[in-house]
N, C-alpha and C positions, 0 to 999 in steps of 0.2 A: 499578400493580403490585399486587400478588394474593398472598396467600400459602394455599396449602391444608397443612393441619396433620393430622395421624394422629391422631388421638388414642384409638384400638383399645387395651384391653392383652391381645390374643388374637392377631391377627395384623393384619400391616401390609395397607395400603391399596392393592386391587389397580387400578389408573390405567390405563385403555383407550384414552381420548383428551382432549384439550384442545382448543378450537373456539371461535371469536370467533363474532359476527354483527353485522352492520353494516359501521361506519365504522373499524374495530379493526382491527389485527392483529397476532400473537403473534410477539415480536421476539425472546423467549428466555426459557429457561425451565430451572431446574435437578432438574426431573422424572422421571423414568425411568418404568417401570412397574409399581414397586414401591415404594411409603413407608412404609419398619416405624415402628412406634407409637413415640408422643411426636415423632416428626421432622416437617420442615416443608420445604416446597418454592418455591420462588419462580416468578412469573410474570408475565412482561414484555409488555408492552400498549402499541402505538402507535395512536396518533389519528391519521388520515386523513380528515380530511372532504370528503365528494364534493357538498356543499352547506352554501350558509351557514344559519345558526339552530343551535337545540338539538338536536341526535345524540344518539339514544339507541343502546346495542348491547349483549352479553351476551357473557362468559366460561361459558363451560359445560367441567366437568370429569366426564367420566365416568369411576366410579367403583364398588366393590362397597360402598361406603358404606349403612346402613339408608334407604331414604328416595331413594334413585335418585339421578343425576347432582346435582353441584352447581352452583347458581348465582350469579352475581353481576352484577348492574346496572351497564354504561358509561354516562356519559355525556359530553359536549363541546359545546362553540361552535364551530360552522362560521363564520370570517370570509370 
């Protein structure tokens, strides 16, 4: 689970898309495409592995945030 947070105090966070890669994928998520400042949003991540070992994969949110889309590191055990 994921939380992206506004933290703007000019104006909320305008949210274009939300995007797995890999072994991931996005089960739910309380996002819209708009998050006014201070607020937080949640986002739901299931592991799927299509081979066993170490999975690695990426949440990427695009965003009008300074600094481009955001990122964060998946990872799992493929049994």
């Amino acid at each position: 689970m994921s939380t992206e947070t506004s933290t703007s105090t000019i104006a909320p966070l305008a949210i274009s898309n939300i995007v797995t890669v890999g072994d991931f994928a996005i089960t739910g998520k309380s996002c819209g495409t708009s998050l006014p400042s201070g607020n937080s949003c949640t986002i739901t991540v299931n592991f799927t592995p299509t081979a066993t070992g170490v999975r690695t994969g990426f949440l990427t949110v695009f965003d009008n945030a300074v600094g481009g889309a955001q990122n964060a590191t998946l990872n799992g055990v493929g049994r």
